[in-house]
ChimeraX commands (.cxc) that place a marker at each C-alpha (Angstrom):
marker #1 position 13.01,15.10,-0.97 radius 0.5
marker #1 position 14.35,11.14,-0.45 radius 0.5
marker #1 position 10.97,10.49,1.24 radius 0.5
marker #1 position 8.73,12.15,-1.48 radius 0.5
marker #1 position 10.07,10.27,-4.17 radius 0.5
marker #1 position 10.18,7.00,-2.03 radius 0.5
marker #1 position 6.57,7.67,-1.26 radius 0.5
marker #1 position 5.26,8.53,-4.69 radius 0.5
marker #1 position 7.36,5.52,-5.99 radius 0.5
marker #1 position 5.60,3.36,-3.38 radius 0.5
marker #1 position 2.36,4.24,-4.06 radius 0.5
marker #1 position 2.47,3.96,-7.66 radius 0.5
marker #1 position 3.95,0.59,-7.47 radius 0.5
marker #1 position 1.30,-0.54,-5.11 radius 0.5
marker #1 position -1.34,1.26,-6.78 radius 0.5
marker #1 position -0.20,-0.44,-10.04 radius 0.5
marker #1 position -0.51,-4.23,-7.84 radius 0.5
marker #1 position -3.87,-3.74,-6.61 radius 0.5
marker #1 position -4.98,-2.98,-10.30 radius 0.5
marker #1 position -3.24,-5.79,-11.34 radius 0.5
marker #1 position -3.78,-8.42,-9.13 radius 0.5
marker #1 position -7.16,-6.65,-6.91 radius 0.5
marker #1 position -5.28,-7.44,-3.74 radius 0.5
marker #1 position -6.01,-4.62,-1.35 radius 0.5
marker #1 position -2.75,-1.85,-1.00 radius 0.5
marker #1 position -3.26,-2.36,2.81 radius 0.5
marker #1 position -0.47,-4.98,3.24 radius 0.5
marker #1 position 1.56,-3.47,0.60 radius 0.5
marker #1 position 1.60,0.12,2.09 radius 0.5
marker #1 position 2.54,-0.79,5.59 radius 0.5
marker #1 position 5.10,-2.47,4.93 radius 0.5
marker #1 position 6.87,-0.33,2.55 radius 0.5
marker #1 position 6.16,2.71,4.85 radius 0.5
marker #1 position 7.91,0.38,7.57 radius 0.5
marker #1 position 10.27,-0.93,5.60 radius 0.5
marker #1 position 11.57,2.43,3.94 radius 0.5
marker #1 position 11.30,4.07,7.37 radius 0.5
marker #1 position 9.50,6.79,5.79 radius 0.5
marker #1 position 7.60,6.81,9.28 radius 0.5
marker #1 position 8.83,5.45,12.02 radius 0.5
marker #1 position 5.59,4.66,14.44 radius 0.5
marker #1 position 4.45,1.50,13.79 radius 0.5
marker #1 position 0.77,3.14,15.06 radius 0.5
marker #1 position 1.13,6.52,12.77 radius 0.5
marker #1 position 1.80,4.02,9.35 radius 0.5
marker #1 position -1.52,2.21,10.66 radius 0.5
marker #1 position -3.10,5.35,10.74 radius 0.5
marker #1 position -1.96,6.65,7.38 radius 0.5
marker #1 position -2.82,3.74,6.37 radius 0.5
marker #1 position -6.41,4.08,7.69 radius 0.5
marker #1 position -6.80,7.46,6.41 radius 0.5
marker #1 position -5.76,6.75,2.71 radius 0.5
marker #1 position -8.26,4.02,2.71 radius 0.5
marker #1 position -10.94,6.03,4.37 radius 0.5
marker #1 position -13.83,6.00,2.21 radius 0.5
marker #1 position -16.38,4.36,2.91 radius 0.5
marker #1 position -14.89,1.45,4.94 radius 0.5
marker #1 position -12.43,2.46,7.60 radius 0.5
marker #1 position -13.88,6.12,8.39 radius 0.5
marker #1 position -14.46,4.77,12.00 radius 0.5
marker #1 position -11.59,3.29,13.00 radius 0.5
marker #1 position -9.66,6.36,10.90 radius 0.5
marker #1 position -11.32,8.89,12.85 radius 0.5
marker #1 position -10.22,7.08,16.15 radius 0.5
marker #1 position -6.30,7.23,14.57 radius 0.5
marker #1 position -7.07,10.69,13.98 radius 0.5
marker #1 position -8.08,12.50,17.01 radius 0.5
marker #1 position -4.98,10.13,18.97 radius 0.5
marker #1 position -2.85,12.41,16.05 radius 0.5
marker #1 position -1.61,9.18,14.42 radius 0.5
marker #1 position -1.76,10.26,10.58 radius 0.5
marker #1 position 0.55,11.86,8.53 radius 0.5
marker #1 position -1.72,13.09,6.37 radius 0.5
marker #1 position 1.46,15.05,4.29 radius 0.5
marker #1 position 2.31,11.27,3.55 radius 0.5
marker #1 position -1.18,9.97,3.31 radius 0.5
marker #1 position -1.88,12.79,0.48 radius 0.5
marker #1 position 1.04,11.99,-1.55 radius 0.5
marker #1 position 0.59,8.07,-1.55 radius 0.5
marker #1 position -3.19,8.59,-2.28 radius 0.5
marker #1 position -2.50,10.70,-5.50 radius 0.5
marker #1 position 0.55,8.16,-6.45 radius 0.5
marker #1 position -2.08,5.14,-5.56 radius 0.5
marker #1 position -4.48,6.22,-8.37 radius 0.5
marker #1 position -2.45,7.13,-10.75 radius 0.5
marker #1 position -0.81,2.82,-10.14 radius 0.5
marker #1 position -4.30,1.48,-9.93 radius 0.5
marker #1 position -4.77,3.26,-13.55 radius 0.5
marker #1 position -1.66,1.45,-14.93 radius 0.5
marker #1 position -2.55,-1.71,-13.14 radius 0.5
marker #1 position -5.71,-1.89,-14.23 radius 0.5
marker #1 position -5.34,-1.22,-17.81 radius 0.5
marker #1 position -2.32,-3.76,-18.01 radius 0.5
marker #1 position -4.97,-6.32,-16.77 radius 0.5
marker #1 position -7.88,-5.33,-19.09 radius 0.5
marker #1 position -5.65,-4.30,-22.25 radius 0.5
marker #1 position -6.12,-7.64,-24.44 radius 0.5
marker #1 position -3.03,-6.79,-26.20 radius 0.5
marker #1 position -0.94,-7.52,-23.09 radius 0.5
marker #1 position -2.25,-10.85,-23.14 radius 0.5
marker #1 position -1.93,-11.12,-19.07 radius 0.5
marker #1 position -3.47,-14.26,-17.88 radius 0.5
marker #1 position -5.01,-15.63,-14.93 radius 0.5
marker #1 position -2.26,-17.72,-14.10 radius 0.5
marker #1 position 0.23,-14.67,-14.63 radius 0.5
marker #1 position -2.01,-12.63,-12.27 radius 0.5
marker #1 position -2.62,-15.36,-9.64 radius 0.5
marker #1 position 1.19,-16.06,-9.49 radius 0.5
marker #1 position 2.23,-12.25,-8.71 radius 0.5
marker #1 position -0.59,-12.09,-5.97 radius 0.5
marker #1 position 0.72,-15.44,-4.37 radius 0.5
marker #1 position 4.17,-13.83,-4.45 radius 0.5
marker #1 position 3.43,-10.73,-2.98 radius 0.5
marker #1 position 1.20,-12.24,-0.55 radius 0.5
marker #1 position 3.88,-14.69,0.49 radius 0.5
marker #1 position 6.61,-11.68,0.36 radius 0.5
marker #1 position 4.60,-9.94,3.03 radius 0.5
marker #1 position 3.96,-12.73,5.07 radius 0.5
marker #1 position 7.31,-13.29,5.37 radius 0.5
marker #1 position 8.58,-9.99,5.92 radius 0.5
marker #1 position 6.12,-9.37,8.32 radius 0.5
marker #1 position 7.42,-12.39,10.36 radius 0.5
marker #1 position 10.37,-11.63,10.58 radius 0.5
marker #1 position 9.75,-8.31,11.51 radius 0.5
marker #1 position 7.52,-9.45,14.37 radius 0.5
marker #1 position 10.25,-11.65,15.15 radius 0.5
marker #1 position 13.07,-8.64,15.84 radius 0.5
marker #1 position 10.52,-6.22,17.25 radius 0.5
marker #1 position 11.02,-5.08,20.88 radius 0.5
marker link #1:1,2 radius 0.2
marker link #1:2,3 radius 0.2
marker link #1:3,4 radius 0.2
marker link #1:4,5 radius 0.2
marker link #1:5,6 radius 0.2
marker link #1:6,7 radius 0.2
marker link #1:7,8 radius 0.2
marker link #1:8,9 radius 0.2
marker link #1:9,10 radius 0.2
marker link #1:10,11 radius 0.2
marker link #1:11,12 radius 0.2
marker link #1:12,13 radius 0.2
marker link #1:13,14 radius 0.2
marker link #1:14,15 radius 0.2
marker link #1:15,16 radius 0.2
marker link #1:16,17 radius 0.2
marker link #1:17,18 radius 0.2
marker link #1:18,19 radius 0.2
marker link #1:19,20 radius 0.2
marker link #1:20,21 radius 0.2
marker link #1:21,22 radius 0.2
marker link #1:22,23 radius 0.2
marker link #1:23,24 radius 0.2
marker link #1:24,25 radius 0.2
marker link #1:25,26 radius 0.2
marker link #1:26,27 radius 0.2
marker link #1:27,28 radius 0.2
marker link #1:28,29 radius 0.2
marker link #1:29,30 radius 0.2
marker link #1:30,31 radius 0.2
marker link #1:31,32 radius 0.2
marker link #1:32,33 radius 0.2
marker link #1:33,34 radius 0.2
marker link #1:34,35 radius 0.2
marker link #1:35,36 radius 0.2
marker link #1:36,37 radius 0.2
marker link #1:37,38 radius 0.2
marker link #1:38,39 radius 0.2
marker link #1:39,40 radius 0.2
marker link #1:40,41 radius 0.2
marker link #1:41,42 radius 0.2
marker link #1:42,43 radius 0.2
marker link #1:43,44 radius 0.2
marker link #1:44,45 radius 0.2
marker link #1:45,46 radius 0.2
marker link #1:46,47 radius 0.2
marker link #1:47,48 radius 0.2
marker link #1:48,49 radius 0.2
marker link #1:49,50 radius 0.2
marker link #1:50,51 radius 0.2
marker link #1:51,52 radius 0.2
marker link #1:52,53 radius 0.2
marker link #1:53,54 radius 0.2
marker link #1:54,55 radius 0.2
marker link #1:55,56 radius 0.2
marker link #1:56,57 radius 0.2
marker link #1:57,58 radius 0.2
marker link #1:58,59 radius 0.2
marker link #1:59,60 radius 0.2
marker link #1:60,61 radius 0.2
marker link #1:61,62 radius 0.2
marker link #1:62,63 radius 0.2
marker link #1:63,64 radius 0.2
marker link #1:64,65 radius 0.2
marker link #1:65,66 radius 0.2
marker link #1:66,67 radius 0.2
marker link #1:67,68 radius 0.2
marker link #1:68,69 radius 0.2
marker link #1:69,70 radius 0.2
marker link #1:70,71 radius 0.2
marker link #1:71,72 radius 0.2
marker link #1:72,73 radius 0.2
marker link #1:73,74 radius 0.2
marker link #1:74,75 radius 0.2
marker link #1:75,76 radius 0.2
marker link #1:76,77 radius 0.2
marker link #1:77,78 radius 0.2
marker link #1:78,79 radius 0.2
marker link #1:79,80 radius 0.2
marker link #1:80,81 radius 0.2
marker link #1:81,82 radius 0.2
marker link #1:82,83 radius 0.2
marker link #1:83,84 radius 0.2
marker link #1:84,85 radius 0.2
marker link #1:85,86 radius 0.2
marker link #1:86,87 radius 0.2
marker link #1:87,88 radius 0.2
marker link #1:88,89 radius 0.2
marker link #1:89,90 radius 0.2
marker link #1:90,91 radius 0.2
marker link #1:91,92 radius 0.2
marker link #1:92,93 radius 0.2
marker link #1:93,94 radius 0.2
marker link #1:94,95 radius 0.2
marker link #1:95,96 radius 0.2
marker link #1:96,97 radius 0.2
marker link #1:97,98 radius 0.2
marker link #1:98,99 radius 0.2
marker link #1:99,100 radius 0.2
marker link #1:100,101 radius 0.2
marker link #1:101,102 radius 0.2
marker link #1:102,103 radius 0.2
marker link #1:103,104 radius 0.2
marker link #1:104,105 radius 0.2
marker link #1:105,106 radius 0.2
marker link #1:106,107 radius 0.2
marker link #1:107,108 radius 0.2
marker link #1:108,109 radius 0.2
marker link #1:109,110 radius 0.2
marker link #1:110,111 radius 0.2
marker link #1:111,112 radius 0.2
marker link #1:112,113 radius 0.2
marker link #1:113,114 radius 0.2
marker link #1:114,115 radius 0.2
marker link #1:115,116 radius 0.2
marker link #1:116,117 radius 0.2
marker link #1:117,118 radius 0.2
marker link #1:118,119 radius 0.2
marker link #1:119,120 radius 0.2
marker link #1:120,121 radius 0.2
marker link #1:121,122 radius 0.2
marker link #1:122,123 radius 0.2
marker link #1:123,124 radius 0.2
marker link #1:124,125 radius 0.2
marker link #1:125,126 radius 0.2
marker link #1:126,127 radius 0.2
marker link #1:127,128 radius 0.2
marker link #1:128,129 radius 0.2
view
């Protein structure tokens, strides 16, 4: 039950940064799956990954994940529905004038969570096997 909340929490929150910022969810998703230990193959996040992004762009290299049986497609569901329903939220932050969100505003929080990844991934990389 942990991981289903964790998930749907994820997705919504990353959902909610790509409509916010337009940054893809790529970067954002693997490392909170990673992070969170929701799964713990490094290859099987990938392919979830892969397989929530599917259409049109990574079908290929989705289908190759998929017939190795690296998705979790019970995960890859829930962060997909999650995902839309952030990208909604996101998005209409960003477009409602009333918010009164700025370029600046917007280019700051995708340098931040651009620079947050970077640096998680690093060190992550650093204290792999």
């Amino acid at each position: 039950m942990n991981n289903i909340i964790i998930l749907i929490c994820l997705g919504s929150i990353c959902g909610f940064f790509t409509g916010f910022t337009g940054i893809s969810t790529t970067g954002l998703i693997l490392a909170g799956l990673s992070l969170f230990n929701v799964i713990s193959d490094y290859q099987t996040i990938m392919g979830t990954v892969l397989y929530i992004l599917i259409f049109p762009v990574t079908i290929i290299s989705a289908w190759q994940f998929y017939i190795n049986k690296k998705i979790n497609f019970f995960v890859g569901n829930i962060l997909l529905v999650s995902m839309l329903v952030g990208l909604y939220f996101g998005s209409y932050l960003v477009l409602n004038s009333k918010f009164k969100i700025n370029d600046k505003l917007i280019k700051y929080t995708t340098s931040f969570i651009a620079l947050s990844m970077g640096i998680y991934f690093f060190i992550s990389a650093y204290y792999s096997k």
